[in-house]
C-alpha positions as CSV (number, residue, x, y, z in Angstrom):
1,X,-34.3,-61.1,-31.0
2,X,-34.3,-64.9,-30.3
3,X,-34.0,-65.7,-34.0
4,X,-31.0,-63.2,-34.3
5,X,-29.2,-64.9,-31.3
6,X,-30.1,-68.8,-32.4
7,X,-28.4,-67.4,-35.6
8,X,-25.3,-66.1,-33.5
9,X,-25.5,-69.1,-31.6
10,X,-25.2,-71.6,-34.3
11,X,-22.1,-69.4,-36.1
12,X,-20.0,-69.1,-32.7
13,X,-21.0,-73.2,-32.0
14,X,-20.0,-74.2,-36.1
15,X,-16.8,-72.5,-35.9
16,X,-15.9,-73.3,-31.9
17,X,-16.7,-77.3,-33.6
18,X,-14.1,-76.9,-36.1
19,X,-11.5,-75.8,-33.3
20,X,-12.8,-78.6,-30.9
21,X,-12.2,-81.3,-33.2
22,X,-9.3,-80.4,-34.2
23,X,-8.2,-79.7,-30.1
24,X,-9.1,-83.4,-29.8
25,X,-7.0,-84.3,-33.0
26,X,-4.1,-82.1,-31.0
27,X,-4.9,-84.2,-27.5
28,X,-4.9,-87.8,-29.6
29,X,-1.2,-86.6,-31.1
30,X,0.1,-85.7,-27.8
31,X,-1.7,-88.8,-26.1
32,X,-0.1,-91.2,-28.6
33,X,2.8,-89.0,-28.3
34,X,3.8,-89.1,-24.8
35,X,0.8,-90.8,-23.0
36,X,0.1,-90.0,-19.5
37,X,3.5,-90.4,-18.3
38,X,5.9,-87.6,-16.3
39,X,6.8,-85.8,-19.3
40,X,2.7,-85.4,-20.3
41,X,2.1,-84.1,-17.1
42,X,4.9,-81.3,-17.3
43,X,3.3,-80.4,-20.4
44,X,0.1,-79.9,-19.2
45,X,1.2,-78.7,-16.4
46,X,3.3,-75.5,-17.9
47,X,0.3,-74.9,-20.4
48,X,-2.4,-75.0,-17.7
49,X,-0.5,-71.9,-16.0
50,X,-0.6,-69.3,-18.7
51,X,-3.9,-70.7,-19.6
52,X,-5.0,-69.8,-15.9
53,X,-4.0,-66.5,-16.4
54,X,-5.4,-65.7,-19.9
55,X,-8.6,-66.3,-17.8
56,X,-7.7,-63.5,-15.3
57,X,-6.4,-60.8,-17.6
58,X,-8.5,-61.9,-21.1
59,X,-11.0,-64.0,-21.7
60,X,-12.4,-64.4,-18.3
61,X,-12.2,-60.9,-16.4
62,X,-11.6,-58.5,-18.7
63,X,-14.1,-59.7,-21.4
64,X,-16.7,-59.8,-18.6
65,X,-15.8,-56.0,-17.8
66,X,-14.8,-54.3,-21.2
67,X,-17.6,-55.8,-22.8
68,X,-20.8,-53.8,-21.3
69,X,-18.4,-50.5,-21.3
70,X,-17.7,-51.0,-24.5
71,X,-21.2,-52.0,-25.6
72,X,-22.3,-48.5,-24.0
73,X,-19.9,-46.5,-25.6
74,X,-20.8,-47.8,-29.0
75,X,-24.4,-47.6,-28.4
76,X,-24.2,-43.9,-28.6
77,X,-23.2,-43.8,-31.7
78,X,-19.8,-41.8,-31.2
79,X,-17.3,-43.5,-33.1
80,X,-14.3,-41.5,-31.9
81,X,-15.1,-41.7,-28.2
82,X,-15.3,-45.9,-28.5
83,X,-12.4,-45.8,-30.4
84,X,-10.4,-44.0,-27.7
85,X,-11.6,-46.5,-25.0
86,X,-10.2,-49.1,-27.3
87,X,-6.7,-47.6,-27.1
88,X,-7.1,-46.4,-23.7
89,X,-7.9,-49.9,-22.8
90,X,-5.1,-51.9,-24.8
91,X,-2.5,-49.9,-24.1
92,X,-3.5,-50.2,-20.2
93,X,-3.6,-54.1,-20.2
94,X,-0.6,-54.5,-22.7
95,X,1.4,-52.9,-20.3
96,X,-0.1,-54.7,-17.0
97,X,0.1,-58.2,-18.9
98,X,3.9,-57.6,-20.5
99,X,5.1,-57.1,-16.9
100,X,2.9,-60.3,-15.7
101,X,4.7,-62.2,-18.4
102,X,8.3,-60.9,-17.8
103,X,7.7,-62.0,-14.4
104,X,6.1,-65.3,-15.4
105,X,9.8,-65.9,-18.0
106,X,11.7,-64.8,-15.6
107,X,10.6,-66.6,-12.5
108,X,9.5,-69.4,-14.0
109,X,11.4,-71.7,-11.1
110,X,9.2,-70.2,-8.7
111,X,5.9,-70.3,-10.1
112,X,6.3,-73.9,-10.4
113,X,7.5,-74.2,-6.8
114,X,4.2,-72.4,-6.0
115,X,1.5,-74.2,-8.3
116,X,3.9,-77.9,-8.6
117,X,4.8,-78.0,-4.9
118,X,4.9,-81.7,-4.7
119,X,7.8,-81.3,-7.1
120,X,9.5,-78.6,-5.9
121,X,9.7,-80.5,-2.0
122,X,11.0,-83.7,-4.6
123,X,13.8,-81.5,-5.9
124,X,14.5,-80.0,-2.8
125,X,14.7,-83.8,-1.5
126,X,16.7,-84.9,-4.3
127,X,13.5,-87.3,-5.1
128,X,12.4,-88.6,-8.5
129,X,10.4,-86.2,-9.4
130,X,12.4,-83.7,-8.8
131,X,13.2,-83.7,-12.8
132,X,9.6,-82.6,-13.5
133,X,10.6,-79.4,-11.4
134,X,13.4,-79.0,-13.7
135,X,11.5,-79.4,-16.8
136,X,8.2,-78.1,-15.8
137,X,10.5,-74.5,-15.5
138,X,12.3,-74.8,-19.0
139,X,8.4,-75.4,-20.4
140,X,7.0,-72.2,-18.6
141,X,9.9,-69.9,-19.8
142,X,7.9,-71.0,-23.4
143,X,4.6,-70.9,-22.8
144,X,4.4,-67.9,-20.8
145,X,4.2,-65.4,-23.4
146,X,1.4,-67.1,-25.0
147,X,-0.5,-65.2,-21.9
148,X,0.1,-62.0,-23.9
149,X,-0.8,-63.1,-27.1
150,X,-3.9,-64.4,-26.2
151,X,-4.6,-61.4,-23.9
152,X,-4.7,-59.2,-27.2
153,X,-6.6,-62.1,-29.0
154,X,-9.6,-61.5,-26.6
155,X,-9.8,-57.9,-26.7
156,X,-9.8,-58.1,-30.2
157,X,-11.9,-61.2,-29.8
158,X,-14.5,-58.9,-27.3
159,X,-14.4,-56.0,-30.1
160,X,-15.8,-58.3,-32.6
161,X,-18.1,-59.8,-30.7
162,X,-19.5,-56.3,-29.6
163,X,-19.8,-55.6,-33.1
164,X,-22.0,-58.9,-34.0
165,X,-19.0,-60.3,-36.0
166,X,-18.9,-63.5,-33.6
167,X,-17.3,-65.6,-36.7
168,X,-14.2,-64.5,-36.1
169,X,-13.2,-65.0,-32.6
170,X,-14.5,-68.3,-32.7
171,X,-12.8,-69.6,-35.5
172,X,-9.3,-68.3,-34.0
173,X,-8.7,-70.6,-31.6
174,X,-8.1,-73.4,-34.7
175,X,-5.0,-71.6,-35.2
176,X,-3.4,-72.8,-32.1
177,X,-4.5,-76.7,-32.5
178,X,-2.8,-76.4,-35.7
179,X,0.1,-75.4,-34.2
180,X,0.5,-77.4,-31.8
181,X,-0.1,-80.5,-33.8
182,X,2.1,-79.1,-36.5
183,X,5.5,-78.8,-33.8
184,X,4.2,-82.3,-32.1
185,X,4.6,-83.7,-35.8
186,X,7.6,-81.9,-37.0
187,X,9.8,-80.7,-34.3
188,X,9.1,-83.0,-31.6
189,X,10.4,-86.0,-33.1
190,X,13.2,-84.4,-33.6
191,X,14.0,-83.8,-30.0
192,X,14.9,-85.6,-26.9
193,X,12.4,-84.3,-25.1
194,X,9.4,-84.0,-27.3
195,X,7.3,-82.0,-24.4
196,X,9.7,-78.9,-25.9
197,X,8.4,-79.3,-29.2
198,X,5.1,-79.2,-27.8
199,X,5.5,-76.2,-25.8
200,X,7.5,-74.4,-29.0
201,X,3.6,-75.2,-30.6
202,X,1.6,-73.3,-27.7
203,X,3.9,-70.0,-28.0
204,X,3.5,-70.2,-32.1
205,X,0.0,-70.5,-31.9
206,X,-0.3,-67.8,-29.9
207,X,1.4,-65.7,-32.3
208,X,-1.0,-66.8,-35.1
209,X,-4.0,-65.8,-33.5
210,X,-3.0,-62.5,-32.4
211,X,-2.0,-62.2,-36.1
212,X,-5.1,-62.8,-37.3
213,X,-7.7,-61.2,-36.3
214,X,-5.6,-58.0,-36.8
215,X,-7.3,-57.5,-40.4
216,X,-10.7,-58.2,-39.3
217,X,-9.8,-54.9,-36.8
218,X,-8.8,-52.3,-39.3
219,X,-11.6,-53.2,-41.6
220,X,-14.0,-52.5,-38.9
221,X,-12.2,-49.2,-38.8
222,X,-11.4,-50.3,-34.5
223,X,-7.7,-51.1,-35.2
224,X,-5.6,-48.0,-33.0
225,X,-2.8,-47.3,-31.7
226,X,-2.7,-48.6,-27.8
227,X,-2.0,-45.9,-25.1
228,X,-1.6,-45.5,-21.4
229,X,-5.1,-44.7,-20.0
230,X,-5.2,-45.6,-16.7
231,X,-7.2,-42.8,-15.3
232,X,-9.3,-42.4,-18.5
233,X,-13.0,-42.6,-17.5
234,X,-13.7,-45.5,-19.1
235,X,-11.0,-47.4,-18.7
236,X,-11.8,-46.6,-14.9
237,X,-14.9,-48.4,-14.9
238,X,-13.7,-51.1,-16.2
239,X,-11.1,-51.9,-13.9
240,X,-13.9,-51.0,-10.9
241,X,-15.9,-54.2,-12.7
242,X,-12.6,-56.3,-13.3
243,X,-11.0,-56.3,-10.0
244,X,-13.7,-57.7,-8.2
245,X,-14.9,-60.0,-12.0
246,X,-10.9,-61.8,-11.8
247,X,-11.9,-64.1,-8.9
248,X,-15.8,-64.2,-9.6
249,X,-15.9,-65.3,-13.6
250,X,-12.4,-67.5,-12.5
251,X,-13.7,-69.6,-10.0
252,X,-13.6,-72.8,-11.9
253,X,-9.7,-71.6,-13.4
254,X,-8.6,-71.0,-9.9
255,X,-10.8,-74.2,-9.2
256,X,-8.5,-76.6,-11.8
257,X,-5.2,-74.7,-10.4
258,X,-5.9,-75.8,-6.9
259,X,-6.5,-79.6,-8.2
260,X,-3.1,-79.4,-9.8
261,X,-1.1,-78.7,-7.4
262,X,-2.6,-81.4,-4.9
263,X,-2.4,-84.0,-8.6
264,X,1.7,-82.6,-8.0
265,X,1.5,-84.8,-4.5
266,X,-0.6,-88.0,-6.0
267,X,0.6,-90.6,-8.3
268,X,2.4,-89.7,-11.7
269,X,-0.2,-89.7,-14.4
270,X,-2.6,-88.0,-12.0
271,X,-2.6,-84.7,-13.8
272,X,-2.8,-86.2,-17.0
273,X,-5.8,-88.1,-16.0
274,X,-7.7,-85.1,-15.2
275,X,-6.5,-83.4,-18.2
276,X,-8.1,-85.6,-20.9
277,X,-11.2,-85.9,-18.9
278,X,-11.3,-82.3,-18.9
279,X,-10.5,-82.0,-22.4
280,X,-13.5,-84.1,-23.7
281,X,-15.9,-82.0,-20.9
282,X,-15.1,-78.9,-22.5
283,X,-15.7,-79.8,-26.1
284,X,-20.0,-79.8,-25.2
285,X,-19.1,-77.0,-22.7
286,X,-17.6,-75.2,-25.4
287,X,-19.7,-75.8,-28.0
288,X,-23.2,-75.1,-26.3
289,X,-22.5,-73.1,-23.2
290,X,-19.8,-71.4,-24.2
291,X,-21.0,-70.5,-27.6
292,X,-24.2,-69.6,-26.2
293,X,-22.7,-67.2,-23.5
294,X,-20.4,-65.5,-26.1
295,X,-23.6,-63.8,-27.7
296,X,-25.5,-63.5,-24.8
297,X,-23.7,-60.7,-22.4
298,X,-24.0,-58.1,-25.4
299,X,-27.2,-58.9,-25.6
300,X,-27.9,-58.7,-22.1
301,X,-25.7,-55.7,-22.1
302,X,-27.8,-53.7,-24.6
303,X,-31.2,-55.1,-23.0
304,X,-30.0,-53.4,-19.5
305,X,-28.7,-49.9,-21.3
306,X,-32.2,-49.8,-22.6
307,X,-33.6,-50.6,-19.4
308,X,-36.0,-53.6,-20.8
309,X,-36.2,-55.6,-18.1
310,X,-38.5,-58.0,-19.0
311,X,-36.7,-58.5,-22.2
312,X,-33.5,-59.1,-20.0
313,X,-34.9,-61.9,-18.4
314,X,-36.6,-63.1,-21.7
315,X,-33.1,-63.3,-22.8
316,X,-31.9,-65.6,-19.8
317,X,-34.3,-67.6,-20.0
318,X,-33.8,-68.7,-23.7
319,X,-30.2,-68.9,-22.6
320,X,-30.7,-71.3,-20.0
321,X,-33.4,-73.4,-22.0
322,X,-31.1,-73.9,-25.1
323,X,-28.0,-74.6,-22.8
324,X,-30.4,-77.5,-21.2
325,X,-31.4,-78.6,-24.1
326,X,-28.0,-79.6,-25.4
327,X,-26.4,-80.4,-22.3
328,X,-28.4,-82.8,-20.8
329,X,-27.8,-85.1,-24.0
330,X,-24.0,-84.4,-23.8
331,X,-23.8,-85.5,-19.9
332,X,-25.9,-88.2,-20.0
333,X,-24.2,-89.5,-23.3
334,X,-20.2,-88.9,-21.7
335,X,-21.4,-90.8,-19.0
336,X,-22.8,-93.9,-20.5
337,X,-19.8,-93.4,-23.4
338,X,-17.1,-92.5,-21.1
339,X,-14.9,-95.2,-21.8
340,X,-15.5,-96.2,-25.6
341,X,-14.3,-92.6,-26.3
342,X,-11.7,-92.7,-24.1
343,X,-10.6,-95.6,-26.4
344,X,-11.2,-94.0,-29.7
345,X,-9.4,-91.0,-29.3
346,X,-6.8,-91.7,-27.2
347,X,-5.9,-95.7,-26.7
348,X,-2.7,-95.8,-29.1
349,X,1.3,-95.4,-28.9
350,X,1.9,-94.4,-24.9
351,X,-1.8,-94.2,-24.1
352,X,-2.6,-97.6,-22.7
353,X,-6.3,-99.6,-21.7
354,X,-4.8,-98.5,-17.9
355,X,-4.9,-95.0,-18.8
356,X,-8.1,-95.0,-20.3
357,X,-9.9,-96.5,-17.3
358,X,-8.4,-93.9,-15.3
359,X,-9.5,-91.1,-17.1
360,X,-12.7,-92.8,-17.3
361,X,-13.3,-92.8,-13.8
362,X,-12.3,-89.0,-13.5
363,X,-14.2,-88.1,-16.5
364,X,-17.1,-89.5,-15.0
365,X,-17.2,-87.2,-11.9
366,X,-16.5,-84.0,-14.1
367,X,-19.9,-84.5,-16.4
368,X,-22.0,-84.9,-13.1
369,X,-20.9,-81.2,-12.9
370,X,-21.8,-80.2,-16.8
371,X,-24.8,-79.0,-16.6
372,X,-23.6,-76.6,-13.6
373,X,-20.6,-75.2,-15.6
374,X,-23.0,-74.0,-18.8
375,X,-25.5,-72.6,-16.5
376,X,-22.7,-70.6,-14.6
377,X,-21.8,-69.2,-18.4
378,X,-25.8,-68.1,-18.6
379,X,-26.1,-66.7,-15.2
380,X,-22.3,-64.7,-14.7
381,X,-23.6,-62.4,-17.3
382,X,-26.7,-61.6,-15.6
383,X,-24.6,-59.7,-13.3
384,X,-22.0,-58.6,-15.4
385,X,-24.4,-57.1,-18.3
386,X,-25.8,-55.3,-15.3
387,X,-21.9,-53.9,-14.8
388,X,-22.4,-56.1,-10.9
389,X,-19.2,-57.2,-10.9
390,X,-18.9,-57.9,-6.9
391,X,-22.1,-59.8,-5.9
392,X,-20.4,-63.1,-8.4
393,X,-17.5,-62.8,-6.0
394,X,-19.2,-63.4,-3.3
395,X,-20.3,-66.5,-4.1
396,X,-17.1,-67.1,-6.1
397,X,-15.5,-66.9,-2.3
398,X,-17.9,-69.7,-1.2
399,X,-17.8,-72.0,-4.3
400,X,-13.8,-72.1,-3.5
401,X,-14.0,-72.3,-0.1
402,X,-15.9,-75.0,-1.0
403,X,-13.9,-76.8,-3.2
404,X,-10.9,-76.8,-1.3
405,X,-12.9,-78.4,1.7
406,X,-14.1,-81.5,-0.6
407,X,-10.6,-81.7,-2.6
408,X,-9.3,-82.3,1.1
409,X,-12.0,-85.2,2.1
410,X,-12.2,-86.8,-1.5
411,X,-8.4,-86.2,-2.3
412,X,-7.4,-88.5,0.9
413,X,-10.6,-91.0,0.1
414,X,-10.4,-90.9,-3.7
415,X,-7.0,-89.6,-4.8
416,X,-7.4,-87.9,-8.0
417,X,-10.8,-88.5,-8.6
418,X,-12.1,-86.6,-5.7
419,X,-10.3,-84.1,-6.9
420,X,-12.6,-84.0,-10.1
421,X,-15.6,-85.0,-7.6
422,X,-14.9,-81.6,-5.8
423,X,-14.9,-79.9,-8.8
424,X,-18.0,-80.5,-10.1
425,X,-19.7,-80.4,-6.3
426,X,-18.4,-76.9,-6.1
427,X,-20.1,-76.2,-9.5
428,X,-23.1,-76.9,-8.6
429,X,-23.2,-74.5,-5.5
430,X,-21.5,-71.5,-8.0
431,X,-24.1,-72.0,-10.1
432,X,-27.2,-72.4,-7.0
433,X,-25.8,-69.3,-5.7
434,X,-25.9,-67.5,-8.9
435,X,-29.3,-68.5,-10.0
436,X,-30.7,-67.0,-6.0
437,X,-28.9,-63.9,-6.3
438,X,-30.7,-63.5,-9.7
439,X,-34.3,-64.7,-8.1
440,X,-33.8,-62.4,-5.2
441,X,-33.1,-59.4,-7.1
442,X,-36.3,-60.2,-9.6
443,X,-34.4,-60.1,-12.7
444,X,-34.7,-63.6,-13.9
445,X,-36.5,-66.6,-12.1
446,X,-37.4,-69.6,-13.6
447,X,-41.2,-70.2,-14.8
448,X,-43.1,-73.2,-14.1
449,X,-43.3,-73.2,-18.0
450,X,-39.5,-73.5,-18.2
451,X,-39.6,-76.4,-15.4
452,X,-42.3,-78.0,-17.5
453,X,-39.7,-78.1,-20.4
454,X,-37.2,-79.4,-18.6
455,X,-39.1,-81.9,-17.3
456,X,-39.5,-83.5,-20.8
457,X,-35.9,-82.9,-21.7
458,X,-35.3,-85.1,-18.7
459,X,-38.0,-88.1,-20.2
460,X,-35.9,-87.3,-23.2
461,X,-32.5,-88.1,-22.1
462,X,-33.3,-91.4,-19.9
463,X,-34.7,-92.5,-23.5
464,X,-31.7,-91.8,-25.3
465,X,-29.8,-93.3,-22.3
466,X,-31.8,-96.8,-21.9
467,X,-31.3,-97.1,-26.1
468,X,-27.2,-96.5,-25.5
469,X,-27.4,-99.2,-23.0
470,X,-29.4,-101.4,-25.2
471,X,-27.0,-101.3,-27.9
472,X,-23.6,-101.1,-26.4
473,X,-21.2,-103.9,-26.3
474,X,-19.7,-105.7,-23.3
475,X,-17.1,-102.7,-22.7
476,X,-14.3,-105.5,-22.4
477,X,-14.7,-106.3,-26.5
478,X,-13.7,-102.9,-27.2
479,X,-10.2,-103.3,-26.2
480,X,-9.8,-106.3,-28.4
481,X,-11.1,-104.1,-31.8
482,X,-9.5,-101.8,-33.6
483,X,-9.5,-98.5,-34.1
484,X,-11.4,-98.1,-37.1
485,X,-14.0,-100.6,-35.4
486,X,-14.4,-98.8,-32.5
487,X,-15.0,-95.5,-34.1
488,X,-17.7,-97.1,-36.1
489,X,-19.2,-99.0,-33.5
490,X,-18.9,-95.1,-31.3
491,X,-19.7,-93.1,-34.2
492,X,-23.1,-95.4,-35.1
493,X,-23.9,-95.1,-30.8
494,X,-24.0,-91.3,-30.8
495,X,-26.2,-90.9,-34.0
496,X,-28.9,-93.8,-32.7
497,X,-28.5,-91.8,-29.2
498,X,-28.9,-87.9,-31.0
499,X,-32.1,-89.6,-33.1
500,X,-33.7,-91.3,-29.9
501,X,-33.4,-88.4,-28.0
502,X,-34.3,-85.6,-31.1
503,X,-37.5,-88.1,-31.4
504,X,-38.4,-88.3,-27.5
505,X,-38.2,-84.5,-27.4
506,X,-40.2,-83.9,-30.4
507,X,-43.1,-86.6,-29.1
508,X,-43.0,-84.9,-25.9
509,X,-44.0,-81.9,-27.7
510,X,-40.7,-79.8,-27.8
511,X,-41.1,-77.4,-30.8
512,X,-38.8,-74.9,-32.2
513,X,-41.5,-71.7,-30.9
514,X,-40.4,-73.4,-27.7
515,X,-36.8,-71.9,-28.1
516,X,-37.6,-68.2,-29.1
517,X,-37.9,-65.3,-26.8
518,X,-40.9,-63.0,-27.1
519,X,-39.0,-59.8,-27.8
């Protein structure tokens, strides 16, 4: 089993690489493009909303629910019956989400009053920011329908999945990078305001992806027409496990939704800030827990219809080991790096040294909370594979309750870095909570073996981390190189820091028997 999902693993993390790089190709066009002025954060600002969303109705909640129903259904071997849940199902959603997104088009000015109040007030006030309420409500009348695209992409996406043929969905998202990059090079110069351009990008690439996987479908014979289902067995049981799974597996969404609408009040360039931190925190979060949570829940999911429960736990366990593994490199190594690839990737055209040491200092208080987002992506599906859908909103409720207390103590202190310092504090009781609902209920607690290997992963790390300081220039010279010689100087940094730590880990006695399951 391990072997099959290290194999699944590495093909969801090889293609979500190609799509990361090129997302951070996409951030360093629109960073050189417009910066981290007022017109970057409108941008961000009117993608982050349907993005919020895709969470709720796609990737997120419905994913979380559809996938063990679905994984049941085609367990049994009845073709005809699964394929009836799929159009049962899509025809459902498509016609929830097309009314979501009508709304969104249509009342675009007061979705941004709601999420952008600082702006909204600033209108109202005939203040200067009043023109990103404006804008911020042309953007959204663009890149709202991308929400029902991408809803479609990650049924399709979840169908795949189900069906082993991870490759797919993972490789999609490279569609919309190119996209956007494309209209930022094309159309935007083209424009007075380039942010249209931009926003013209997200609705394309949203069109491409739902395009493509469409093939992949019918040859899989799971391409149907979508109907109206909503009372149909099995499309009941999956809304009984969404409703309650929208606010649990969206904690964090609703978590990044709450921090932009107190950025609306702070300093312009707030937003912005947060949004390139975040950007470079979710390319290891994507490419280790992410990957690694995409082909664990139907694993999990197949391990709890067949009611092997110590194989269940088996599985968690070599979910959380490999997730630690990789992300205790990553957060040490964005910490110590924070600013040199800040620099690299971003420091040209509108994106000045001032930007980059605010980022920095926002970046740094989001990868104190790494390790606690990838572990939430190993422990969610604990519950979900189980179809427990309501115990994760419980402690959902708290984490937010949470957050919102901090954002309002660190906001006042720290402006928009306790924002990101709330964040990742409210992670880290998600993901506590999580792991104690799982102890309690005996299905997966940690062994004293586990703790042993993450003890040396730790030894590990604080080698690769005293070899990074070692070797790293005064951070003031980097400002004065160029771009090429920064790369090369960041480039050479991350390979000496990957080979010290790869070498601590293997002296330690880390072995690759260390990373399989025993079923």
């Amino acid at each position: 089993m391990s072997k099959r999902l290290l194999r699944s693993g590495l093909i969801v993390s090889a293609m979500t690489l190609i799509s990361r790089v090129l997302g951070l190709v996409r951030d360093v066009v629109v960073a050189n493009l417009m910066g981290a002025g007022a017109a970057a954060d409108v941008f961000f600002f009117a993608n982050k909303i349907p993005n919020f969303l895709r969470r709720l109705f796609a990737e997120g909640a419905f994913s979380q629910a559809f996938v063990p129903v679905l994984t049941e259904y085609h367990a049994s071997g009845d073709i005809d019956k699964t394929r009836q849940l799929i159009a049962k199902a899509s025809g459902t959603l498509g016609v929830i989400v097309t009314l979501v997104t009508l709304v969104g088009v249509l009342c675009s000015g007061v979705v941004t009053a709601m999420f952008g109040a600082g702006w909204f007030i600033d209108w109202l006030n005939g203040g200067p920011d009043g023109a990103k309420f404006e804008l911020a409500s042309l953007l959204l009348k663009i890149t709202f329908p991308y929400l029902w695209f991408i809803t479609f992409v990650a049924l399709s996406g979840a169908i795949l999945n189900t069906i082993g043929k991870f490759a797919v969905s993972s490789f999609t998202p490279v569609f919309l990078n190119i996209a956007i990059i494309g209209c930022a090079w094309l159309i935007s110069p083209n424009l007075d305001q380039p942010e249209i351009g931009l926003a013209i990008g997200v609705f394309l690439g949203g069109f491409i992806q739902f395009v493509f996987q469409l093939p992949f479908l019918a040859k899989a014979g799971l391409l149907v027409r979508p109907q109206w289902g909503w009372n149909d067995p099995g499309v009941t049981k999956i809304r009984k496990l969404m409703l309650p799974a929208i606010f649990g597996v969206s904690v964090s969404q609703i978590n990044l939704l709450l921090d932009t609408f107190i950025a609306s009040f702070l300093m312009t360039g707030s937003i912005s800030w947060l949004y390139y931190s975040d950007r470079l925190l979710e390319f290891p979060l994507g490419l280790f827990g992410i990957a690694i949570a995409t082909v664990i829940l139907p694993a999990l999911s197949r391990k709890h219809a067949d009611q092997q429960g110590k194989q269940f736990a088996e599985t968690m366990d070599w979910g959380v080991r490999m997730v630690l593994l990789l992300g205790i490199p990553a957060m040490l190594g964005m910490l110590v790096l924070a600013k040199p690839m800040l620099m690299v990737l971003f420091m040209r055209g509108e994106f000045s040294l001032y930007d980059v040491n605010q980022s920095a200092m926002s970046l740094w208080a989001l990868s104190a909370g790494l390790l606690n987002f990838m572990l939430i992506k190993i422990f969610a599906p604990g519950y979900y594979a189980r179809q427990d859908t309501k115990t994760p909103v419980r402690y959902g409720i708290i984490a937010m309750v949470s957050n919102m207390f901090f954002n309002a103590i660190f906001a006042y202190f720290f402006s928009y870095v306790g924002l990101a310092m709330a964040t990742a504090l409210s992670a880290l009781i998600n993901a506590g909570l999580l792991y104690r609902g799982l102890h309690i209920a005996n299905v997966y607690r940690i062994t004293k073996k586990t703790l042993f290997f993450v003890l040396r992963l730790v030894i590990a790390g604080a080698a690769m981390v005293a070899s990074l300081l070692w070797l790293m220039p005064n951070i003031d010279l980097w400002s004065e190189w160029s771009t090429l010689n920064r790369a090369t100087w960041l480039a050479g940094l991350i390979a000496v820091g990957a080979f010290v730590y790869l070498i601590s880990v293997m002296i330690l006695g880390i072995r690759p028997h260390h990373l399989r399951t025993d079923s």
